[in-house]
PAZAPA-4460 file (N, C-alpha, C; in steps of 0.05 Angstrom, whole numbers, plus 32768, in hexadecimal, padded with zeros to 4 digits):
% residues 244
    n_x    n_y    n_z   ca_x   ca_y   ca_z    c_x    c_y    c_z   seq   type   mol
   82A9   7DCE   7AE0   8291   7DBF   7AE7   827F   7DCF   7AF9     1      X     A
   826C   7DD3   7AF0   824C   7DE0   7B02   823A   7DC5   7B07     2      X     A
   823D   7DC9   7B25   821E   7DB8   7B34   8216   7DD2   7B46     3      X     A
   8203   7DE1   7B46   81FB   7DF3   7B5C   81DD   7DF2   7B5A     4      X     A
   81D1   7E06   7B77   81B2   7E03   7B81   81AA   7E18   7B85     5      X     A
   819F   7E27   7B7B   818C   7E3F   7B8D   8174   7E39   7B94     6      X     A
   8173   7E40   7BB0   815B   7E39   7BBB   813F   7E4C   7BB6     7      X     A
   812A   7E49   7BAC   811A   7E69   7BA1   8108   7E63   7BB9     8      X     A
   8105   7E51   7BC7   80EB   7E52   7BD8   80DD   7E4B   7BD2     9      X     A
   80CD   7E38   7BE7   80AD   7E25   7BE3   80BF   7E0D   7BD4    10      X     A
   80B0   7E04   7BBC   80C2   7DEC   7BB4   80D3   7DFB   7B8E    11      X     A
   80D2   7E0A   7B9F   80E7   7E16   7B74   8109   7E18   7B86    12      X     A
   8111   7E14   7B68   8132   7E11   7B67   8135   7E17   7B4E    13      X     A
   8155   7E25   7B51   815F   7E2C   7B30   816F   7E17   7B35    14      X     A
   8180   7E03   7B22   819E   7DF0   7B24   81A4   7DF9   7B0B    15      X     A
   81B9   7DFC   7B0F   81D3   7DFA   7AFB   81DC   7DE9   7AFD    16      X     A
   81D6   7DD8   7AE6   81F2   7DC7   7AE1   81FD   7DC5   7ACE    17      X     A
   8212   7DC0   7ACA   822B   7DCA   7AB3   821F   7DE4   7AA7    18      X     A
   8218   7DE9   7A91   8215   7E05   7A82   81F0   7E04   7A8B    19      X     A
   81E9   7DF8   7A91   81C8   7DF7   7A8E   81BD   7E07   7AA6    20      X     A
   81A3   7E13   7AA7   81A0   7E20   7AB7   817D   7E15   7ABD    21      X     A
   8173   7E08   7AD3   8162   7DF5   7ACC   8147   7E07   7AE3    22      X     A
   8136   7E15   7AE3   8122   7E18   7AF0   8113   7E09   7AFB    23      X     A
   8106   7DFF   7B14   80FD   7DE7   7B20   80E7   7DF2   7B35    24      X     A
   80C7   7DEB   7B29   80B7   7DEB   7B38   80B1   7E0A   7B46    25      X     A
   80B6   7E1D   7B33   80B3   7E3B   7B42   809A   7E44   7B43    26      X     A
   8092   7E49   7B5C   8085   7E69   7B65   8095   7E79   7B77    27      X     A
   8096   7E94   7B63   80AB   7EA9   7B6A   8097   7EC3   7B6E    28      X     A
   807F   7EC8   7B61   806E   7EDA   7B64   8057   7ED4   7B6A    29      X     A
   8042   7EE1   7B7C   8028   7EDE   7B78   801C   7ECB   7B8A    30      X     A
   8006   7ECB   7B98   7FFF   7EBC   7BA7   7FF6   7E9B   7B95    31      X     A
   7FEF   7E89   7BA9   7FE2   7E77   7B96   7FC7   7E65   7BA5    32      X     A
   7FB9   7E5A   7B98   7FA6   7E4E   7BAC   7F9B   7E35   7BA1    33      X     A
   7F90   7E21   7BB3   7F87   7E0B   7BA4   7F70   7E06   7BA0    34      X     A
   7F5C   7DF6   7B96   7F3C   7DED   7B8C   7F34   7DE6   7BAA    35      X     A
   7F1D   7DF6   7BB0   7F16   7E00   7B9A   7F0D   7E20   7BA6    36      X     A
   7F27   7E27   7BB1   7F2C   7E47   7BA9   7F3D   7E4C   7BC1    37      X     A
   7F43   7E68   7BBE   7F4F   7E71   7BD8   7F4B   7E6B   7BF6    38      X     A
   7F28   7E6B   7BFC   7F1F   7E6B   7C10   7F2B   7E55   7C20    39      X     A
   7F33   7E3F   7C09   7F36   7E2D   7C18   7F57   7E1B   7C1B    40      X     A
   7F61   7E2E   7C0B   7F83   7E2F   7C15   7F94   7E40   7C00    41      X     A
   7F9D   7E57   7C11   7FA9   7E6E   7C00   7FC2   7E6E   7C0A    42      X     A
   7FDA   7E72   7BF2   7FF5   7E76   7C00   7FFD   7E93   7BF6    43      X     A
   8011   7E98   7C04   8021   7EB9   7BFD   8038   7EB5   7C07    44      X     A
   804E   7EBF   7BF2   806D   7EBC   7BFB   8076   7ED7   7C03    45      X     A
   8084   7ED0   7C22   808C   7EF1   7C2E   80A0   7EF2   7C23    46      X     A
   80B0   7EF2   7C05   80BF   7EFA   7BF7   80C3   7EF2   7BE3    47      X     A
   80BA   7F08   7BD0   80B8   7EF9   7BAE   80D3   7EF7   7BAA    48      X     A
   80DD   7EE4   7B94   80F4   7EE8   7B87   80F8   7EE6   7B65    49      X     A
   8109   7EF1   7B66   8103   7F02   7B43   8105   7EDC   7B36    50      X     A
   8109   7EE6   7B17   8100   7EC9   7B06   8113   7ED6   7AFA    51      X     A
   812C   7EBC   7AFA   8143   7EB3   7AF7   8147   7EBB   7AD4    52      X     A
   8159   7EC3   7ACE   815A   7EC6   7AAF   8172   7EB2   7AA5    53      X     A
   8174   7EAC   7A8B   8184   7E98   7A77   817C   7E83   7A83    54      X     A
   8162   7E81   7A87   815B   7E58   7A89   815B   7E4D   7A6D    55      X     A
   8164   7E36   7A7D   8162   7E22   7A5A   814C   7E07   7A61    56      X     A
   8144   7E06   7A75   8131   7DF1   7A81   811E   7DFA   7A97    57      X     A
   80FC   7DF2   7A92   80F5   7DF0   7AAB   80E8   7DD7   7AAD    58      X     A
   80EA   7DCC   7ACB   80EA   7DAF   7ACF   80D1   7DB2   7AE4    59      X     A
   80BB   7D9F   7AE8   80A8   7DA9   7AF4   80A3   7D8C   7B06    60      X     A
   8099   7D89   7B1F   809B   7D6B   7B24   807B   7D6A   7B26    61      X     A
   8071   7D7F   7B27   804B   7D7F   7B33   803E   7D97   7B23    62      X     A
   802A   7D8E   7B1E   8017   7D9B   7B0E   8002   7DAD   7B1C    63      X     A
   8008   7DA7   7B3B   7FFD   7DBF   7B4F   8005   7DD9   7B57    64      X     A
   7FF9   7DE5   7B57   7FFC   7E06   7B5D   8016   7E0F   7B66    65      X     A
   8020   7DFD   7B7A   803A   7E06   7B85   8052   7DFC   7B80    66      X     A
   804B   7DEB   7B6D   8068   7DE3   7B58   805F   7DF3   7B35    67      X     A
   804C   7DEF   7B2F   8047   7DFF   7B16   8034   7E18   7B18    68      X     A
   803A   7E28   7B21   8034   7E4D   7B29   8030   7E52   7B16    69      X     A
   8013   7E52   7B0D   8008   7E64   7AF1   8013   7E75   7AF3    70      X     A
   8017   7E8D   7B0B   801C   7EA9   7B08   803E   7EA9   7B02    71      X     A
   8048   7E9F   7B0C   8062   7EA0   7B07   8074   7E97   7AEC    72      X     A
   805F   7E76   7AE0   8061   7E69   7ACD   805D   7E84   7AB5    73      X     A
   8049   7E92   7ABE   803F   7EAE   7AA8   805A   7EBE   7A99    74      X     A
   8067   7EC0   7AB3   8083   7ED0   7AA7   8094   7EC3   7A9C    75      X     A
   809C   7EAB   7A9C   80B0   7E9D   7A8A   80AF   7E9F   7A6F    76      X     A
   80BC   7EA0   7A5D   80BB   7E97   7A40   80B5   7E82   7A34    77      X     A
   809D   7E86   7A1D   808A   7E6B   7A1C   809C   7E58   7A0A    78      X     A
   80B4   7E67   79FC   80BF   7E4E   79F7   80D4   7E3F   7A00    79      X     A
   80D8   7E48   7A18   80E2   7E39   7A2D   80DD   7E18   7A32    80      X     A
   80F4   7E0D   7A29   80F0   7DEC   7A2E   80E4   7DDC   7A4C    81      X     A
   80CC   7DD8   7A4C   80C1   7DBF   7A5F   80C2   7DAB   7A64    82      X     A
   80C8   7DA3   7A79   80CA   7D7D   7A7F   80B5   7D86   7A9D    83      X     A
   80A6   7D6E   7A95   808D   7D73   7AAD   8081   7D56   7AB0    84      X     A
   8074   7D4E   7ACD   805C   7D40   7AC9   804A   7D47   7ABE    85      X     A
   8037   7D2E   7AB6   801E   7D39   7AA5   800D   7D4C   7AA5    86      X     A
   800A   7D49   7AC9   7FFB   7D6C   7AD3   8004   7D82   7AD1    87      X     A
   801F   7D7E   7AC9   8032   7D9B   7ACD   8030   7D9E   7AA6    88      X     A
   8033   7D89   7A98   8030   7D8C   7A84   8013   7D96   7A73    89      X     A
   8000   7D92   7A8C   7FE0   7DA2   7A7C   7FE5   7DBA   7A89    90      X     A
   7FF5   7DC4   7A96   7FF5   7DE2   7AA1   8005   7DEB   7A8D    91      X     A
   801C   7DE5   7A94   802F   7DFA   7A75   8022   7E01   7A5C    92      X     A
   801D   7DE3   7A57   8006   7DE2   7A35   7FEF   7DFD   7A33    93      X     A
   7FE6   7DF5   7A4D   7FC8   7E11   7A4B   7FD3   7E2C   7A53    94      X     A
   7FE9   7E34   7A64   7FFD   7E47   7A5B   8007   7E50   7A40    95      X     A
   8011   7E42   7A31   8019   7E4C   7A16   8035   7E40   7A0F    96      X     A
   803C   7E2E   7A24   805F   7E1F   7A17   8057   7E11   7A08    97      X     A
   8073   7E07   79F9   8068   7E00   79E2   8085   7DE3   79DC    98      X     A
   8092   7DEB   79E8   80A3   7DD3   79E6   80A3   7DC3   7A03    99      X     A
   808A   7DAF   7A0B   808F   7DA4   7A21   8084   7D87   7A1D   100      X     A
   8098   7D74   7A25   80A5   7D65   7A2F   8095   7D56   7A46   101      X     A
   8082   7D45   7A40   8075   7D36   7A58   8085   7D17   7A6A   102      X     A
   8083   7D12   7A7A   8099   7CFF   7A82   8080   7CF0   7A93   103      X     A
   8085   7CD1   7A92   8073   7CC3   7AA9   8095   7CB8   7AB7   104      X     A
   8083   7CB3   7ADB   809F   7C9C   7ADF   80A8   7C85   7AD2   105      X     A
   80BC   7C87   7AD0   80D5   7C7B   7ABD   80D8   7C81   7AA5   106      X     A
   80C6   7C91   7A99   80D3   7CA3   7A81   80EC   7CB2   7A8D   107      X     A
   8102   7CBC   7A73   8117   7CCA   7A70   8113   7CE0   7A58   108      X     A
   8124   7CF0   7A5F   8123   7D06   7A46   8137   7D0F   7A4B   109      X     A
   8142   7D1B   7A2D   8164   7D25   7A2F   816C   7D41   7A27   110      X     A
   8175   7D53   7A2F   8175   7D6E   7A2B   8192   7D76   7A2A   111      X     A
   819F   7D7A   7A17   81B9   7D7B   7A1B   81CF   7D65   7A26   112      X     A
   81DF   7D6A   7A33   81E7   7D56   7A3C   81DA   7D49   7A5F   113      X     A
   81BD   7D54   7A62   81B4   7D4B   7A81   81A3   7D39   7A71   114      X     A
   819F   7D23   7A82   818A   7D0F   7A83   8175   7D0D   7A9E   115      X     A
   8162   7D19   7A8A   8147   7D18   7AAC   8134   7D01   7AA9   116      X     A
   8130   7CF2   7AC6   8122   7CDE   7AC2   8114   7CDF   7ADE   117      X     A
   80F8   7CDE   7ACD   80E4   7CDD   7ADC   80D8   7CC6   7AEF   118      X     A
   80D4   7CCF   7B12   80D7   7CBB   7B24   80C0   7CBA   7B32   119      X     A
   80AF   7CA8   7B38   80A0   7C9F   7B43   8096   7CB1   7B65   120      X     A
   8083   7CCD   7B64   8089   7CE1   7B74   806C   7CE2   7B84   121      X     A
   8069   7CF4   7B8A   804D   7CF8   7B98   802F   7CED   7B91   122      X     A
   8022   7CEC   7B9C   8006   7CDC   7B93   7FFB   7CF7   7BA5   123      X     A
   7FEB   7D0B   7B8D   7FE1   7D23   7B9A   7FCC   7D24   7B86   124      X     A
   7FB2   7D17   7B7C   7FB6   7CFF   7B80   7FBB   7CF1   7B6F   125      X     A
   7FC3   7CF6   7B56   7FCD   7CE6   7B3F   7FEE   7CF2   7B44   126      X     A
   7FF5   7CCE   7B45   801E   7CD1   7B44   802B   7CEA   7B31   127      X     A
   8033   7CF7   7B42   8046   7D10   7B2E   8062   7D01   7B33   128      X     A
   8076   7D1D   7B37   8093   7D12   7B26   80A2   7D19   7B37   129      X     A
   80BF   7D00   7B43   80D4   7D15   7B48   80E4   7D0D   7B2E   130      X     A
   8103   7D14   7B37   8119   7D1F   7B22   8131   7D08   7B22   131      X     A
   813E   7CF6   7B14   8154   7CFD   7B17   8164   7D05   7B00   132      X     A
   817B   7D17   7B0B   818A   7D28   7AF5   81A5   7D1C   7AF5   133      X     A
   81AE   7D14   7AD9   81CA   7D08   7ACF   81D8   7D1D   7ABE   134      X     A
   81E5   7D2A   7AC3   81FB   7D37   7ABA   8217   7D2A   7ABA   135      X     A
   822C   7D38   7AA7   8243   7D32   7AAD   8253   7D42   7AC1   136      X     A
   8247   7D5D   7ACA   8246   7D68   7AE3   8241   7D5D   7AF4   137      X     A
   8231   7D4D   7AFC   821F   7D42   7B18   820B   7D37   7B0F   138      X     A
   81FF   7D2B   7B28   81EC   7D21   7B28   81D4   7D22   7B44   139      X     A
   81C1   7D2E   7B38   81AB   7D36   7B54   818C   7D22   7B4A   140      X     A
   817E   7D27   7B67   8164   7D16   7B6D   8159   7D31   7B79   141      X     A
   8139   7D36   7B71   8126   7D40   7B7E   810A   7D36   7B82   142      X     A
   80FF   7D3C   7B90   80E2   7D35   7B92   80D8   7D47   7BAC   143      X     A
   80C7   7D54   7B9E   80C0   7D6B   7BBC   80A7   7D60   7BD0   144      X     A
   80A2   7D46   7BCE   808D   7D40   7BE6   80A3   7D26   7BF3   145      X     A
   80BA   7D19   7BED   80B9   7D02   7C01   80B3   7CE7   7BF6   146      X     A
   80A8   7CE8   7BDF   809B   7CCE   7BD4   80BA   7CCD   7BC7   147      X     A
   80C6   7CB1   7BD5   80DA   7CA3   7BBE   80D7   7C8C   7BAC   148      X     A
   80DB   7C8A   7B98   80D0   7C71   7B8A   80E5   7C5B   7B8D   149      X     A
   80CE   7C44   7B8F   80E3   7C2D   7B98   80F1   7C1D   7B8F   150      X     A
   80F0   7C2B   7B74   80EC   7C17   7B53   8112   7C27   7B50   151      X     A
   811D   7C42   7B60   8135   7C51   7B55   8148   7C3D   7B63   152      X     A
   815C   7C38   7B5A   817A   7C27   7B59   8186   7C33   7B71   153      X     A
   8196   7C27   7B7F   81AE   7C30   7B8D   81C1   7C44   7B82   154      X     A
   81C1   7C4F   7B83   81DD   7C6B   7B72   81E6   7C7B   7B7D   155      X     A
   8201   7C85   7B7E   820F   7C9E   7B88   8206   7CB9   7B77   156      X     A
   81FB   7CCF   7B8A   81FC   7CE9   7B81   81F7   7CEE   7B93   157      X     A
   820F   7D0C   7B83   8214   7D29   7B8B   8201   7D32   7B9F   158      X     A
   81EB   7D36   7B9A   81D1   7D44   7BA9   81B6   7D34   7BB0   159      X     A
   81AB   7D3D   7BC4   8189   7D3C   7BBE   817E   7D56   7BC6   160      X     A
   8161   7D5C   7BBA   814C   7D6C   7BC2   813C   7D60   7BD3   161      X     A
   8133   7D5F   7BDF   8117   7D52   7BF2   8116   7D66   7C0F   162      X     A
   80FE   7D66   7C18   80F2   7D77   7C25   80FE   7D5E   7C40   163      X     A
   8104   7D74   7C5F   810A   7D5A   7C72   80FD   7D61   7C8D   164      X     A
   80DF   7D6E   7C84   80CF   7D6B   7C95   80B1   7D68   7C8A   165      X     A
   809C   7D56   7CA6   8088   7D4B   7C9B   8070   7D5A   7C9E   166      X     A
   8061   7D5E   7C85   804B   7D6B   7C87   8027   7D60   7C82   167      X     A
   8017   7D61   7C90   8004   7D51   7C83   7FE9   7D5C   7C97   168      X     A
   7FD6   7D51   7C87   7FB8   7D59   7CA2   7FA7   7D3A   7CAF   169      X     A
   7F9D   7D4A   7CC5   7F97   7D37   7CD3   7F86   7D16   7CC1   170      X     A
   7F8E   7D06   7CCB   7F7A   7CED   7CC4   7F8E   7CE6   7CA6   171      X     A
   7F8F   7CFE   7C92   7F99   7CF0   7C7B   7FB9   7CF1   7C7D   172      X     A
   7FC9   7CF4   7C91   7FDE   7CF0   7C92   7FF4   7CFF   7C84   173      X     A
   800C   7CFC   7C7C   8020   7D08   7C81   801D   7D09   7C56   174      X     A
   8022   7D20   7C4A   8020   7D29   7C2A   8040   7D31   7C21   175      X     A
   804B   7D3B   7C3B   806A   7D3C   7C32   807F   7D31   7C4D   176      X     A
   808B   7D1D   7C40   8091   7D0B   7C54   80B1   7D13   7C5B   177      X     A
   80C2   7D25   7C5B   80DA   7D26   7C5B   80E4   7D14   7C77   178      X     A
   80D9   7D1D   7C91   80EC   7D07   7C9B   80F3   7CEC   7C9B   179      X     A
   80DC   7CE4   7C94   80E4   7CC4   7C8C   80F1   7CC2   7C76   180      X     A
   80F2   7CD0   7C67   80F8   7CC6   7C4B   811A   7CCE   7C42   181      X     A
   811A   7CDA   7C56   8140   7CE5   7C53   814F   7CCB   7C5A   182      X     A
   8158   7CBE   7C73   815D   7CA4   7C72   815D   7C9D   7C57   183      X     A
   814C   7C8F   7C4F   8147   7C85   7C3B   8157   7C8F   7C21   184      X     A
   8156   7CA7   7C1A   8168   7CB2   7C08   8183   7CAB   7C10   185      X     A
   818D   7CB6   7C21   81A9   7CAB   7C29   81AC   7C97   7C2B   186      X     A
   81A1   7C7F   7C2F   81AE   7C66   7C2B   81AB   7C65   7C09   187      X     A
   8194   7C6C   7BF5   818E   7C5D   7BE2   81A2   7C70   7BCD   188      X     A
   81AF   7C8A   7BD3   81BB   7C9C   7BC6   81DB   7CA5   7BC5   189      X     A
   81DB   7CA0   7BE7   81F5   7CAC   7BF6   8200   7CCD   7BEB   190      X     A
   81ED   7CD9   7BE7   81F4   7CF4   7BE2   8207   7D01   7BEF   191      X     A
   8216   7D12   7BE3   8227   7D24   7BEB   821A   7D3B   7BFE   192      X     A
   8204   7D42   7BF2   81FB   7D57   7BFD   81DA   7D54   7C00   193      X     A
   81CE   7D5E   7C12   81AD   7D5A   7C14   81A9   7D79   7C18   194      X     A
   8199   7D85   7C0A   818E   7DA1   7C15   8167   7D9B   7C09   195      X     A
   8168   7DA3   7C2C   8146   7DB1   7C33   8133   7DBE   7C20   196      X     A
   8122   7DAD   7C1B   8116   7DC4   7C0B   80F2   7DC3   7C12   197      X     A
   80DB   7DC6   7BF8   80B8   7DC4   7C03   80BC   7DDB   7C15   198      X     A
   80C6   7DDA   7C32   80BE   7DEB   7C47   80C0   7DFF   7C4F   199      X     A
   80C8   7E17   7C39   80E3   7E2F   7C46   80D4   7E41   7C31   200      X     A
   80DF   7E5D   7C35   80E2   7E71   7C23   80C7   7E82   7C30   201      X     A
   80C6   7E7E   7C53   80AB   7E96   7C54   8095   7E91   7C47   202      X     A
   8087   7E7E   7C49   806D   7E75   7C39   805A   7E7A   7C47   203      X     A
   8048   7E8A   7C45   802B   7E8B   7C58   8015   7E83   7C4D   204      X     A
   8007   7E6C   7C5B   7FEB   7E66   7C50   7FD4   7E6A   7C63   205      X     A
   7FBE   7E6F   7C5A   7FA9   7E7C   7C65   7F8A   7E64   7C57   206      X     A
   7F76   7E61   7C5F   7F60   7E5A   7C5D   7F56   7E3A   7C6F   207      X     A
   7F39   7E34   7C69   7F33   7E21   7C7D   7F4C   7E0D   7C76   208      X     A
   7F5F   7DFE   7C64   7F6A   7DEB   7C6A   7F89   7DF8   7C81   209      X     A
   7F8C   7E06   7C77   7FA5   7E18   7C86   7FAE   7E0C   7CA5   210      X     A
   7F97   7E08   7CB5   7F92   7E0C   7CD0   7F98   7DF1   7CD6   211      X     A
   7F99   7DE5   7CC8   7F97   7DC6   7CC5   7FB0   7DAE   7CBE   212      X     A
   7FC4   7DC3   7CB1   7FD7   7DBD   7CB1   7FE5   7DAE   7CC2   213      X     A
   7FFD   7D97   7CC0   800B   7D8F   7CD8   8023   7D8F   7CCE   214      X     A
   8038   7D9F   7CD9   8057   7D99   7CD0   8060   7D85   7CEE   215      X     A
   806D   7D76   7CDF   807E   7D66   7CFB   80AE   7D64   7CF3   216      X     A
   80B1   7D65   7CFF   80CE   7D63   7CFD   80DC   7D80   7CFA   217      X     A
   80F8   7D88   7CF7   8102   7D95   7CED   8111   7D8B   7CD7   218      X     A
   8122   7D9B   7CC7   813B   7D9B   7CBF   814C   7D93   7CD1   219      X     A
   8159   7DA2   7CDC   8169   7D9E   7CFA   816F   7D7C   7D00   220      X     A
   814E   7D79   7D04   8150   7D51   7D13   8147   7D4E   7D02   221      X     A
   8141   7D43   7CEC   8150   7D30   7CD4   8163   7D2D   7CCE   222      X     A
   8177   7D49   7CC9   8193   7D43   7CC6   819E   7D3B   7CD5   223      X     A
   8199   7D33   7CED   81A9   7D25   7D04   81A9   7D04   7CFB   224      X     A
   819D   7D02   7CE3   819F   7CDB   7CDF   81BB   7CE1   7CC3   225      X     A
   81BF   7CF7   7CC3   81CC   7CF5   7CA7   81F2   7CEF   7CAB   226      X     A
   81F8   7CDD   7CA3   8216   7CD3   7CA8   8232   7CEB   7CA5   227      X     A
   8239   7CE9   7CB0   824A   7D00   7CBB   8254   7D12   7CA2   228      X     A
   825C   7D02   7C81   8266   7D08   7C70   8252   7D15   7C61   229      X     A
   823F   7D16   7C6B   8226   7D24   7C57   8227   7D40   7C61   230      X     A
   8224   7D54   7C4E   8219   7D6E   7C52   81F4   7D71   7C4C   231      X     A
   81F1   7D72   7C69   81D6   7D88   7C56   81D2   7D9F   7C62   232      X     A
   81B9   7DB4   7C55   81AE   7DC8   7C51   819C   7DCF   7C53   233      X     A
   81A5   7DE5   7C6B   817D   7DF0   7C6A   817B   7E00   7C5D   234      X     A
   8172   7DFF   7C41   8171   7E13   7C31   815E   7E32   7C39   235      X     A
   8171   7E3F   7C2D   816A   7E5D   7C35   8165   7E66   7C1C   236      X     A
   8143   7E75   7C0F   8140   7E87   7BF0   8155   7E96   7BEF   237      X     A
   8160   7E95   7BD6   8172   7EAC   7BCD   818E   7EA3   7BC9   238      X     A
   8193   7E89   7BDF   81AA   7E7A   7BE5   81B7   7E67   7BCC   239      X     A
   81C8   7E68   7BBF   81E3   7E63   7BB3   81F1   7E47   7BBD   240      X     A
   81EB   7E35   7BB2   81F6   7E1F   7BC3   8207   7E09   7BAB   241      X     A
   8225   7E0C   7BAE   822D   7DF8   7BA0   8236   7DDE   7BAA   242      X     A
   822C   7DC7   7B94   8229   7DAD   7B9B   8240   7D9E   7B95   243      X     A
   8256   7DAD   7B83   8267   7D98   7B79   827D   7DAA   7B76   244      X     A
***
């Protein structure tokens, strides 16, 4: 049995589970920037990392720059299988994939033996997607801003993804909510394991919104609410983390 994590930095992840090898939300190359241009918020990663070979999935939760990386999306193989929100699904499309897979929340789709079902995720500002993943390996939850949907069941799994510190700008408040929202996973999940993610991998951003930024919390004190039997993780790029 395979449940494992690599952490790539910013919000991408490779998982393995059982034979599958699932790509998640990568920028690995290349700067990226948002509308309406650089000037006004540019990122750059102080360490690229190569693009993972024998994927059989890429799973996308946001149709924004830093979950779907034109430049990075460039190098993949176009017939590489997609499961995406809608936004992530007009990016692949105008890329050149060709087998993708659009999901709203509470759609499912089945890929082998994983079942992904799409969860009620960020409002950035039309609702994108988190994850949850059913294997007979395991079973994991992601969502890289914090938004949990209220509509998901009580259940035991293996893992979560979620970011567990808060980021947001002044007046409009907090856009990735990890410390509040961990609690919350652990009671509604009881995961085995929680690892860190959104906030890591050397990310530098530059332009007028940059300056403006507000992180509040750590890793560190969030995991101090987490019940003694839980593991989590500050995920480290490059890092190898098995879940099961």
């Amino acid at each position: 049995m395979t449940l494992a994590a690599t952490y790539l930095g910013a919000n991408g992840w490779l998982l393995e589970v059982g034979s599958l090898r699932i790509l998640v939300d990568p920028w690995l190359r290349g700067m990226l920037s948002f509308p309406p241009g650089p000037w006004f918020l540019r990122g750059e990663l102080g360490t690229e990392q190569p693009i993972p070979g024998d994927l059989d999935l890429l799973l996308l939760t946001q149709g924004l720059a830093d979950h779907a990386h034109p430049a990075t999306l460039r190098l993949l193989p176009r017939d590489l299988p997609v499961v995406g929100s809608a936004a992530a699904a007009r990016v692949v499309k105008s890329l050149g994939f060709h087998a993708v897979t659009e999901l709203k929340p509470g759609e499912s789709s089945q890929h082998q033996q994983l079942t992904i079902r799409a969860t009620a995720g960020a409002p950035v500002p039309q609702v994108e997607n988190g994850y949850l993943l059913h294997h007979p390996d395991g079973q994991l939850y992601l969502e890289p801003h914090g938004f949990l949907d209220p509509n998901l069941p009580p259940q035991p799994l293996d893992a979560v993804i979620t970011p567990m510190v808060d980021l947001g700008l002044p007046l409009a408040g907090a856009f990735v909510k990890g410390c509040t929202v961990v609690p919350e996973l652990v009671k509604r999940f009881q995961p085995r394991t929680v690892l860190a993610s959104t906030s890591g991998g050397d990310v530098r951003f530059e332009g007028a919104l940059s300056g403006l930024l507000q992180m509040a919390g750590s890793a560190a004190e969030t995991a101090t609410c987490l019940p003694a039997e839980t593991r989590w993780l500050n995920s480290s790029p490059g890092e190898r983390y098995q879940l099961r």
